[in-house]
C-alpha positions as CSV (number, residue, x, y, z in Angstrom):
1,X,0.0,0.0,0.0
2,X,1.7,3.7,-1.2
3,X,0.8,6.6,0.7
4,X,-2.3,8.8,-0.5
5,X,-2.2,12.1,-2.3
6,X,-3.4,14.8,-4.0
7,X,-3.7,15.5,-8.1
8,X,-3.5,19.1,-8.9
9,X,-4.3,20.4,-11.9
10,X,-4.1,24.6,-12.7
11,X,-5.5,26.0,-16.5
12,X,-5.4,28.5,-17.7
13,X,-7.5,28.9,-20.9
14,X,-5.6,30.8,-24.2
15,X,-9.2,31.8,-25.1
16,X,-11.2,33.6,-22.9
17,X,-13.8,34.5,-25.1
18,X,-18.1,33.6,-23.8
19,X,-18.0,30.7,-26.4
20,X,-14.9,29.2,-25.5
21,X,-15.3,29.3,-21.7
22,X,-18.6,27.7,-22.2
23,X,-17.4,25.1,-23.8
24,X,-14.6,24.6,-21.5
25,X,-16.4,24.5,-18.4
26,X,-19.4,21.8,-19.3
27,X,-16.3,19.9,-20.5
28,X,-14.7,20.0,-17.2
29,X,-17.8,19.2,-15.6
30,X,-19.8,17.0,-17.4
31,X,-16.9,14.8,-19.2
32,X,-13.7,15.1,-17.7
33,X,-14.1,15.2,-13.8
34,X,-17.4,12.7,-13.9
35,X,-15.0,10.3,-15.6
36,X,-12.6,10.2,-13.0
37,X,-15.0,10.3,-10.0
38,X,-16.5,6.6,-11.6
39,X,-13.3,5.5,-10.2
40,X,-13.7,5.9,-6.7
41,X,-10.7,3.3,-5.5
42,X,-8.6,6.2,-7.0
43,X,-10.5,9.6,-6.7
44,X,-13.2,9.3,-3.4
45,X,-13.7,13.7,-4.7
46,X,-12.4,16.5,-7.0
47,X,-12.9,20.2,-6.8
48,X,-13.1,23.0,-8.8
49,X,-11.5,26.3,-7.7
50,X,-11.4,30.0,-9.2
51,X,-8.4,32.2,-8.5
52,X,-9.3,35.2,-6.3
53,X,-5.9,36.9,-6.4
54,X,-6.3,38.1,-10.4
55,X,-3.1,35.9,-10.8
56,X,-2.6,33.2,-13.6
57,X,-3.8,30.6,-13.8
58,X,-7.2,31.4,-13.1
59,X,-8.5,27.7,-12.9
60,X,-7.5,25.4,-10.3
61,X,-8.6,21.5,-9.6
62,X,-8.4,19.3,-7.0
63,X,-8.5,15.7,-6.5
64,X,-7.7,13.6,-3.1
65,X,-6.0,10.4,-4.4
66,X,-6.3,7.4,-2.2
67,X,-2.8,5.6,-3.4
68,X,-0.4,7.3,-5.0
69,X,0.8,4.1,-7.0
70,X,-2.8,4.4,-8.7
71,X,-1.7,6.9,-11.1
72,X,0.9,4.8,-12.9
73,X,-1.8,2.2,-13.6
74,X,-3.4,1.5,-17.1
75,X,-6.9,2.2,-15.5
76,X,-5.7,6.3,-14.7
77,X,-3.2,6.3,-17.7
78,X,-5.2,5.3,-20.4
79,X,-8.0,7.7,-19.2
80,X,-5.0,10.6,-20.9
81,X,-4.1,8.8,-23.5
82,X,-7.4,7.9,-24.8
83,X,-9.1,11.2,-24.9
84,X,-12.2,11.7,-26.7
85,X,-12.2,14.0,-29.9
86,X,-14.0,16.9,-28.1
87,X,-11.7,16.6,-24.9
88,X,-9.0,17.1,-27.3
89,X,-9.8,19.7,-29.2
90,X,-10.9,21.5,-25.6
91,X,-7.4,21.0,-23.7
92,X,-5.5,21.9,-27.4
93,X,-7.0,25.4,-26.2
94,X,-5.6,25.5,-22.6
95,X,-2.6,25.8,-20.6
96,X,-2.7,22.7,-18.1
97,X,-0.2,22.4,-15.4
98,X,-0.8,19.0,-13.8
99,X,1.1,17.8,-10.5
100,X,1.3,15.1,-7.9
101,X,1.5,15.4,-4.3
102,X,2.6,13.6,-1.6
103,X,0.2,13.9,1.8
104,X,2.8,14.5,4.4
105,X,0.5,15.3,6.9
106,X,-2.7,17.3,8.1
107,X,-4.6,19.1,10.3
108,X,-8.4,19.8,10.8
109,X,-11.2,21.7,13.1
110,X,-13.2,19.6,15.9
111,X,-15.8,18.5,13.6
112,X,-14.8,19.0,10.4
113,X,-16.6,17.9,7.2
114,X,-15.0,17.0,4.2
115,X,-16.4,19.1,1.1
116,X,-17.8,16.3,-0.9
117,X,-20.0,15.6,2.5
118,X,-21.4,19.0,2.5
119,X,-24.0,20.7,0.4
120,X,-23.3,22.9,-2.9
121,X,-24.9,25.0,-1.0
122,X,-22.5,24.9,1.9
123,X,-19.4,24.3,-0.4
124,X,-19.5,27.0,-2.4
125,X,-17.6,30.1,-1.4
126,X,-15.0,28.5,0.7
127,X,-11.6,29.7,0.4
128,X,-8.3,27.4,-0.4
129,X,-4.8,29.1,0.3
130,X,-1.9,27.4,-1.3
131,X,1.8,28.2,-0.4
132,X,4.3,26.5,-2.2
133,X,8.0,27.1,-1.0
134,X,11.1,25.5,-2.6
135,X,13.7,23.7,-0.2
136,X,17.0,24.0,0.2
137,X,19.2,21.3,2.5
138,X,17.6,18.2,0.7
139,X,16.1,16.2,3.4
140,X,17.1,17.6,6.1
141,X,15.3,21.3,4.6
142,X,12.1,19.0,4.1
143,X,11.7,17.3,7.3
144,X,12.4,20.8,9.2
145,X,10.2,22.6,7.2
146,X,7.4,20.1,7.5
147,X,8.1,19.9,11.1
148,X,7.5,24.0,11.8
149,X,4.0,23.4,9.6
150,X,3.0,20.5,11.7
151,X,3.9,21.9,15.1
152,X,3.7,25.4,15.4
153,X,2.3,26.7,11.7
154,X,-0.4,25.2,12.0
155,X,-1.5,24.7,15.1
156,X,-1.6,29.1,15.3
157,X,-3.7,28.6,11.9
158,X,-6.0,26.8,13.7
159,X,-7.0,29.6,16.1
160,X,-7.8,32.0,13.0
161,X,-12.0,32.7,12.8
162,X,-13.3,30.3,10.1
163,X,-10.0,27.8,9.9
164,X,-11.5,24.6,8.1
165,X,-8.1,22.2,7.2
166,X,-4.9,22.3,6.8
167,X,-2.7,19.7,4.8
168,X,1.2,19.2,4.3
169,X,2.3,18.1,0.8
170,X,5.2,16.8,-1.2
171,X,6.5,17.6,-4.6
172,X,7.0,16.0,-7.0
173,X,5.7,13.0,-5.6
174,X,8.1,10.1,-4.8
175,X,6.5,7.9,-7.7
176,X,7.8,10.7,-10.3
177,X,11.1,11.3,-8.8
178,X,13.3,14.4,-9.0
179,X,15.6,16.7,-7.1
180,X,13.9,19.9,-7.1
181,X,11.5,19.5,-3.7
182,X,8.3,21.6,-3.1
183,X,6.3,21.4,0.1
184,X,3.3,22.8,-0.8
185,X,0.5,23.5,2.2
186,X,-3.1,24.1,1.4
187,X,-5.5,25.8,4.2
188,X,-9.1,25.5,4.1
189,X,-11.4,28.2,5.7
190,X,-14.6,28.9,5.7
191,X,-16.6,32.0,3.4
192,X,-16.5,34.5,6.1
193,X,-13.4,34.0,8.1
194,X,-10.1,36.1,9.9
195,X,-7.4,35.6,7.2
196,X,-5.7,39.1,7.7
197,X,-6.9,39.3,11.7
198,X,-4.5,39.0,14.5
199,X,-4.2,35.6,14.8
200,X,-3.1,35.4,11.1
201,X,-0.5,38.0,11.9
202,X,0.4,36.1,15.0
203,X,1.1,33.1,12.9
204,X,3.3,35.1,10.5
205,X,5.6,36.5,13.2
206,X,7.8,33.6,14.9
207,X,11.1,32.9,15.7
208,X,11.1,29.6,14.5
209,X,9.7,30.6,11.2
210,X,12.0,33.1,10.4
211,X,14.5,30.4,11.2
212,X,13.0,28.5,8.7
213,X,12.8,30.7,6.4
214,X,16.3,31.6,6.7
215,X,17.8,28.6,6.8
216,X,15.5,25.9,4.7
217,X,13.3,27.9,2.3
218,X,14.6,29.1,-1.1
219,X,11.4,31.1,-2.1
220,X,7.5,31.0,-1.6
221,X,4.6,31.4,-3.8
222,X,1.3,32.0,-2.2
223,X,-2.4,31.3,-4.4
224,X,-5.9,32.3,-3.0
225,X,-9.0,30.5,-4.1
226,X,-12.4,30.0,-3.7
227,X,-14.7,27.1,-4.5
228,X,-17.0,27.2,-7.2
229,X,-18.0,23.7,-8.5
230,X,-18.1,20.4,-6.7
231,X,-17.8,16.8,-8.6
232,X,-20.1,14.2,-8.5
233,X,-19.8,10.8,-11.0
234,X,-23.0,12.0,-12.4
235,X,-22.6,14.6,-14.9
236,X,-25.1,17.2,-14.2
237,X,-23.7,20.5,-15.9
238,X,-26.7,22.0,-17.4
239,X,-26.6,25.6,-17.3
240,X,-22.9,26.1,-19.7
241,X,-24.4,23.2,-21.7
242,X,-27.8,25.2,-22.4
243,X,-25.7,27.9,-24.2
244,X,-23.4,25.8,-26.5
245,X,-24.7,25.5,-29.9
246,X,-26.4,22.2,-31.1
247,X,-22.8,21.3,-33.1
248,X,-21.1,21.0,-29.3
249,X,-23.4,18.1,-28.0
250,X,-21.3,15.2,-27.1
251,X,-22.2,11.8,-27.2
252,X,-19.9,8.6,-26.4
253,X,-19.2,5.9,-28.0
254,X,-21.2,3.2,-25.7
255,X,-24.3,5.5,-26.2
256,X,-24.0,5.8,-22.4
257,X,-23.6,9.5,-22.2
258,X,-24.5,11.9,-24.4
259,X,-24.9,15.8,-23.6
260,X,-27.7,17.4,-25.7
261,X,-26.7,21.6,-26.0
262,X,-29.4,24.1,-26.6
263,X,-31.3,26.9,-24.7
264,X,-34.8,25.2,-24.8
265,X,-33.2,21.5,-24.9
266,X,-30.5,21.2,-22.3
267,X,-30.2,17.9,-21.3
268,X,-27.4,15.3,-20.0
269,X,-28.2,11.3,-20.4
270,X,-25.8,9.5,-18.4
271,X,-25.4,7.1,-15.7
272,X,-23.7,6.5,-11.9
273,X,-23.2,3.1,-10.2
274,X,-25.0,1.7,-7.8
275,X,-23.6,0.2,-4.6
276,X,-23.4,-3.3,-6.1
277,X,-21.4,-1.7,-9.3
278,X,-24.3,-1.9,-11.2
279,X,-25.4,0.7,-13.7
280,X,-27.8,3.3,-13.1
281,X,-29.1,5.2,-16.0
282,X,-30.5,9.1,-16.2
283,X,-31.7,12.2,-17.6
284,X,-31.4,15.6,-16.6
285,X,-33.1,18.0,-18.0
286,X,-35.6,21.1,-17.2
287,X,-34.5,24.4,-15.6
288,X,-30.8,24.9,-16.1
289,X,-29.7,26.1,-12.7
290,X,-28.3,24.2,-10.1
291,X,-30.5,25.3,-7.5
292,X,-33.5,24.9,-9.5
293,X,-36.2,22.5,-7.6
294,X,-36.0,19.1,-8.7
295,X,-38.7,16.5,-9.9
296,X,-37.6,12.9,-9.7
297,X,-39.8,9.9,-11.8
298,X,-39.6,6.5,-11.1
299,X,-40.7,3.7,-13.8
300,X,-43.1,1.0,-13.5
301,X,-41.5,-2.8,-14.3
302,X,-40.5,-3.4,-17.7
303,X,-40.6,0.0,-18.8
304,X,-38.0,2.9,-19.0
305,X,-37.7,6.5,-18.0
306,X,-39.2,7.3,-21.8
307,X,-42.5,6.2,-20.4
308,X,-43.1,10.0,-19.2
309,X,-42.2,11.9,-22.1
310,X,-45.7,13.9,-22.7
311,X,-45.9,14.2,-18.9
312,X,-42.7,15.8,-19.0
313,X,-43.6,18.0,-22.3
314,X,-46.3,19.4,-20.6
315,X,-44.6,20.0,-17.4
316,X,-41.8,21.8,-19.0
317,X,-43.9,23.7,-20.3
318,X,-46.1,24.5,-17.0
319,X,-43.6,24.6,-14.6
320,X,-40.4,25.9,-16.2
321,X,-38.8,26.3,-12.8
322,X,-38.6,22.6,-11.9
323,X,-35.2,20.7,-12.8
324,X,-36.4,17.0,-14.1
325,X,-34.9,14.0,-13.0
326,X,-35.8,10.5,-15.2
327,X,-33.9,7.2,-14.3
328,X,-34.5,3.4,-15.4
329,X,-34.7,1.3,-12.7
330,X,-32.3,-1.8,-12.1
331,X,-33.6,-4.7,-14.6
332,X,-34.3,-2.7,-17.3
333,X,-30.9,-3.0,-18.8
334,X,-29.2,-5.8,-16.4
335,X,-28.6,-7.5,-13.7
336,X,-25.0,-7.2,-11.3
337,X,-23.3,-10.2,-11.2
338,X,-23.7,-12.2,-9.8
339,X,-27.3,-11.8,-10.3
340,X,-29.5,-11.1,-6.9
341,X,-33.3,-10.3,-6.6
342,X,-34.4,-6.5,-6.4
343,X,-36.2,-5.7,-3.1
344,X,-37.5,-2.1,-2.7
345,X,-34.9,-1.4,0.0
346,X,-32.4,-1.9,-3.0
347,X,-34.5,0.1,-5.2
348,X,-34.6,3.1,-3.0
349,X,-31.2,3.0,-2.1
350,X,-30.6,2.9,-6.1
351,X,-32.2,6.8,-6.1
352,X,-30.5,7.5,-2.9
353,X,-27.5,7.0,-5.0
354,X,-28.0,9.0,-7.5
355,X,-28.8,12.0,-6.0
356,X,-25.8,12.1,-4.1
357,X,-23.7,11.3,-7.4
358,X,-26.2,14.2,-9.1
359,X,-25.0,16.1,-5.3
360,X,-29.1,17.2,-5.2
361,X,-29.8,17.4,-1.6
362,X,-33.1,16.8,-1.2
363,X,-36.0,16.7,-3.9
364,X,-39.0,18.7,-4.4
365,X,-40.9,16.0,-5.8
366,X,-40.9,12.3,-6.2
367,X,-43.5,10.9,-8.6
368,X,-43.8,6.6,-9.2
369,X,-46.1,4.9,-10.5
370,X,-46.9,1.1,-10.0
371,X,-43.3,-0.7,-8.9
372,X,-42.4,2.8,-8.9
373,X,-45.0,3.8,-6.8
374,X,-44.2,1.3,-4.2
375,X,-40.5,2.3,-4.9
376,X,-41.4,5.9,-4.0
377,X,-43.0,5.6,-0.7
378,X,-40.1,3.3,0.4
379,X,-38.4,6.2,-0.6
380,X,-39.8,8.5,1.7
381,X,-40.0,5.9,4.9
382,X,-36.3,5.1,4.3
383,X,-34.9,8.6,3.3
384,X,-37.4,11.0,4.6
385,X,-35.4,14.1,4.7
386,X,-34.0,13.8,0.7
387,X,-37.7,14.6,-0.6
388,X,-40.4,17.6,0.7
389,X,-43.6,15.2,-1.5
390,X,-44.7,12.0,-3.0
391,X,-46.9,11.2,-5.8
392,X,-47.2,7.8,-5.4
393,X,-49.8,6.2,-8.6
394,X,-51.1,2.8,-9.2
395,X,-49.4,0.5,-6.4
396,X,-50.4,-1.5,-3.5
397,X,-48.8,-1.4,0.2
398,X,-48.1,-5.0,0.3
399,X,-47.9,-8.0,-2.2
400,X,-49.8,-11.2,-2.1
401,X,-49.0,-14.7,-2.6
402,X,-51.3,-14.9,-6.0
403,X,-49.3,-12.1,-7.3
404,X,-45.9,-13.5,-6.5
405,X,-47.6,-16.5,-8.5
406,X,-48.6,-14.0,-11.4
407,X,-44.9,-13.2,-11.4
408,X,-43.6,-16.4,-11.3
409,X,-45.3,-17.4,-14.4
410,X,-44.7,-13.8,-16.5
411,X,-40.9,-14.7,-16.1
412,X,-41.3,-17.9,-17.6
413,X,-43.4,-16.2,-20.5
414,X,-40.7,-13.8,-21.3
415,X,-38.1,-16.4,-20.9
416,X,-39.9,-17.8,-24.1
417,X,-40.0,-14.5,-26.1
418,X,-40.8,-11.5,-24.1
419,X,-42.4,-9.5,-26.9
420,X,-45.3,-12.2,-26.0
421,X,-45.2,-11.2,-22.2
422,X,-45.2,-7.5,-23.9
423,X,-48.5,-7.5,-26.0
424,X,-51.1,-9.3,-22.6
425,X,-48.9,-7.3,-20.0
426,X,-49.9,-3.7,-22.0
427,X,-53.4,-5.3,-22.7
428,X,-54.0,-5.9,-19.3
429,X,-52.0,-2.3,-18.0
430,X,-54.3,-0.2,-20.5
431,X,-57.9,1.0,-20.1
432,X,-60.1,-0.1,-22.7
433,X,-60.6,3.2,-24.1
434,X,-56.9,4.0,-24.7
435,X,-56.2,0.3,-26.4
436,X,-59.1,1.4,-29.0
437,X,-59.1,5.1,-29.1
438,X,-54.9,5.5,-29.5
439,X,-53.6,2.4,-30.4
440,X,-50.3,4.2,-31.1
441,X,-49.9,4.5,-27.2
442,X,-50.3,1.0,-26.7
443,X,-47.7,-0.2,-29.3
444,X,-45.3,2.0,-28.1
445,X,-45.8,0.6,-24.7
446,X,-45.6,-2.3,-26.3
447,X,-42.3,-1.9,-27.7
448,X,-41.0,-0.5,-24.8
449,X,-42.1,-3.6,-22.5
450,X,-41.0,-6.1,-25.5
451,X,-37.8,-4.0,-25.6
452,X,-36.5,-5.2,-21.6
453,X,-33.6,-7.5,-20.7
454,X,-35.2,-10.7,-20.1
455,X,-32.6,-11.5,-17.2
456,X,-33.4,-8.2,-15.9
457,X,-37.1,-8.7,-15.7
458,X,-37.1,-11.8,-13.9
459,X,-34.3,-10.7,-11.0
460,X,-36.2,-6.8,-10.8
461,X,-39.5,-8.1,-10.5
462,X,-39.1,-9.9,-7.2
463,X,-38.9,-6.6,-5.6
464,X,-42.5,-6.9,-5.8
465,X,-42.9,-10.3,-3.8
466,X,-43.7,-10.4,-0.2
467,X,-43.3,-6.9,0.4
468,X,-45.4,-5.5,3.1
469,X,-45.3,-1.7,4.1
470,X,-49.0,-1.9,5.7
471,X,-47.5,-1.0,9.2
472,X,-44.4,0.8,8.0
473,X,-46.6,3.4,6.2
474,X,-48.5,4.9,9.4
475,X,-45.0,6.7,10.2
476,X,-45.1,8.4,7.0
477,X,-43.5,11.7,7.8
478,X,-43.6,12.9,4.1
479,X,-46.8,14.9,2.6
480,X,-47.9,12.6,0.0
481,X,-51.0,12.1,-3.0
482,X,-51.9,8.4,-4.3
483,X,-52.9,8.6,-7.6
484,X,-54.8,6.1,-9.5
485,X,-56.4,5.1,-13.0
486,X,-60.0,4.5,-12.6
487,X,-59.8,1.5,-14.8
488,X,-56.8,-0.2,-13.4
489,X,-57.5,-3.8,-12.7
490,X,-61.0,-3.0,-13.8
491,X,-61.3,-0.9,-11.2
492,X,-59.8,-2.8,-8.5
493,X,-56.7,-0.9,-7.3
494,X,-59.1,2.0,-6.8
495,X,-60.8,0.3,-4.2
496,X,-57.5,-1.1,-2.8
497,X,-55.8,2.2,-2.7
498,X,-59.3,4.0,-1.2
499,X,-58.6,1.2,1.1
500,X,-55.3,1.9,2.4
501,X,-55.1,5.9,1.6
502,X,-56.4,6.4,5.0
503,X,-53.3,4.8,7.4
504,X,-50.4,6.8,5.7
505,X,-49.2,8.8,8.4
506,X,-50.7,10.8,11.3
507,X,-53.5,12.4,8.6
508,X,-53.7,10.0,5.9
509,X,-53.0,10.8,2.1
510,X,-55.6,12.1,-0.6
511,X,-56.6,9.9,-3.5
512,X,-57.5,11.3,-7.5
513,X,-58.6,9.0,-10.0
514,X,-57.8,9.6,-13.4
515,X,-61.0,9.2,-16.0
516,X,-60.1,7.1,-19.0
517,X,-56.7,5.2,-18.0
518,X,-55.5,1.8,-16.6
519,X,-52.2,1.3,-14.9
520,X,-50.0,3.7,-16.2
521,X,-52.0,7.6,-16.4
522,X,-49.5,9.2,-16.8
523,X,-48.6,7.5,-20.1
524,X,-52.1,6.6,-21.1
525,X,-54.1,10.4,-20.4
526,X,-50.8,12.7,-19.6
527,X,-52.8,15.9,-19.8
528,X,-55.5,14.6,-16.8
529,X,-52.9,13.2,-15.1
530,X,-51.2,16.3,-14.6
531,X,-54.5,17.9,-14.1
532,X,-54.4,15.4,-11.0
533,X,-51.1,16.3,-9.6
534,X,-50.6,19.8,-10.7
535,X,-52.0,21.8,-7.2
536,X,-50.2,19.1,-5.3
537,X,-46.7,19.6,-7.1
């Protein structure tokens, strides 16, 4: 095991120009620091910082690396020397200055909390200082100077309003080699704080660091920062992306992630990992800004987060303030391996995921609709705090042994050809009326069932057997609206949900019924639906 360190990067663009920046930054964001964050063992963060001293280079990032020894493998190596087109043509415009350091040591407040465990919110604004003095004496310079910075340096740091961190670094690091030693120190504080105060001045005015300074240090450099932009491995950059041209959209080569430009048509489809390493596909789209409220969907079985493109066209449209959030649930794509059946713990910890790779702390709105509805209330009984309401359409609070049987014999129908399980499963989702009044609904449904990894469907749809949240739901803490088609299961689930509607929570939860639709409203009548949900959201 090496020692852990840091990989810092300064740019400094050649063209500083709106288009050029633009591009740059949803580069940064969206391609290059993503990528790099999907490989946690080496990179658990990475930060983005602006200069605030109007030196050069304006641009600084940040990435704690947990072995050193990482960044001679082929898994970081080839990530440089197999650049995409676009990130080639992007860094061909900018001065990069990218260096290793050794972590020699560090400091931090009574309670501190790393960056990538805080907010945006909180994040933002804090300020980085970075001194960088060159050694002279060889080793002996480097262990005196790292000495003073560890026992008396710091320590008077610590004592200045709004002190965060401090670390002690190394450069170049000992896996590059060479003669010419750094130790570079980087101190954390907080937006508001007492650089320039007493204690600061205190800190500057010691015996032993002037004997330092005589005797070990060649010359300093000192940077100031602030934060600006925090990573996550979900690319989420919508706001530069919204004001590249259409020819800038970015798509790669897997089809996995693809950036779509545009003022009116924003959007980023990409994907994070769940815990088990599988993947977890999204769209982002909506309002542009990062603090913009965000809606979350989550799919029924066999279907994928396509299934609410009218609803979303008409809530673009209606509510252009809400940031949209679309993901396909595990099984719709694969299975992890080895393969293990879905519960709807798994499932909701699969969201929980995402938003904290998409760093969204806590959503406006959840909206699921049959496995996705019981996926969304076991949201909000597990994670009550990352989402203010539910919209929870077309479920039941607790399975029964003749549907676990139902299941049990769809699987081995789509085992034998799956567009089969497809055409009776959409037959027996939709209301009559849609089936003969838009028959192009129901054969795109149909396509979109037929069109579901068979190995998926049978290993996602056990999240449905022998669930039971009958008990669980009465400590509901989360302001919530069941939903329901009024010709789902011929009118069934309307008297099962009127049933249970009453036992969510302290107050119970209101119930609409949607005229016209079966099992999935939203798809089948998207403009009552949203009628249904529209005071609510």
């Amino acid at each position: 095991m090496s020692n852990p360190g840091l990989l810092y990067v300064t740019m400094e663009p050649r063209r500083h120009d709106e288009e050029f920046l633009n591009q740059f930054h949803e580069w940064y964001q969206n391609e290059h620091g993503p990528t790099r964050l999907r490989l946690p063992h080496i990179f658990p963060n990475g930060f983005r910082y602006r200069a605030t001293d109007s030196l050069k280079p304006e641009f600084l990032a940040i990435y704690d690396v947990t072995e050193m020894r990482h960044l001679e493998t082929p898994v970081y190596t080839q990530l440089r020397e197999n650049r995409t087109k676009r990130e080639g043509e992007t860094i061909g415009q900018v001065d990069v200055d990218r260096r290793f350091f050794d972590l020699l040591g560090e400091q931090a407040k009574e309670g501190f909390t790393k960056i990538e465990d805080l907010s945006d919110r909180e994040a933002e604004g804090q300020v980085l200082i970075a001194v960088e003095v060159e050694v002279k004496g060889g080793e002996q310079g480097e262990k005196e100077i790292t000495k003073w910075y560890l026992e008396e340096h710091i320590p008077m740091l610590s004592k200045i309003p709004g002190w965060l961190r401090s670390r002690v670094c190394r450069t170049p690091s000992l896996i590059e080699g060479g003669d010419k030693v750094r130790i570079v120190t980087l101190h954390e504080y907080e937006k508001v704080n007492g650089l320039g105060g007493e204690e600061h001045k205190a800190s500057m005015d010691t015996k032993w660091r002037t004997e330092v300074f005589d005797k070990w240090i060649a010359a300093k450099h000192r940077r100031t920062y602030e934060l600006f932009y925090v990573f996550g491995p979900g690319p989420r950059e919508l706001e530069t992306l919204s004001k590249l041209s259409e020819s800038k959209g970015f798509k790669w080569e897997d089809g996995k992630i693809e950036t779509v430009p545009g003022k009116d048509t924003a959007a980023v489809n990409a994907y994070v990992y769940a815990k088990d390493g599988l993947t977890i596909r999204y769209r982002l789209e909506g309002n542009v800004s990062p603090k913009a409220p965000t809606v979350a969907f989550s799919n029924s079985l066999l279907t994928d987060y396509h299934m609410w493109d009218e609803l979303v066209a008409i809530l673009k449209a209606a509510r252009p303030d809400l940031r949209i959030l679309r993901y396909d649930t595990r099984g719709r794509h694969e299975v992890p391996l080895p393969p293990v059946p879905a519960t709807l713990d798994m499932l909701a910890d699969d969201l929980q995921t995402l938003l904290k790779g998409l760093r969204i702390e806590k959503l406006h709105a959840l909206i699921g609709v049959s496995m996705g509805g019981a996926t969304t209330l076991k949201f909000a009984l597990k994670y009550p705090e990352l989402v203010d309401r539910i919209v929870a359409c077309d479920f039941n609070v607790a399975s029964s042994d003749a549907n676990t049987a139902a299941w049990k014999d769809r699987i081995v129908v789509a085992e034998k050809n799956i567009r089969d399980l497809a055409g009776v499963t959409v037959e027996r989702w939709f209301h009559p009326h849609t089936m003969t009044e838009k028959p192009e609904i129901a054969k795109w449904m149909t396509d979109m069932v037929a069109g579901n990894n068979v190995e998926g469907f049978k290993y996602s749809c056990q999240a449905l057997w022998g669930y039971n949240m009958r008990e669980e739901m009465k400590g509901c803490k989360v302001n919530t609206l069941f939903v329901v088609g009024d010709g789902d299961g011929k009118g069934a689930l309307v008297k099962a949900m009127e049933g249970f509607k009453a036992n969510l929570g302290e107050k119970g939860a209101e119930l609409k019924i949607v005229p016209n639709a079966g099992h999935l409203p939203m798809s089948e009548a998207a403009s009552d639906f949203w009628e249904a949900i529209n005071e609510f959201l």
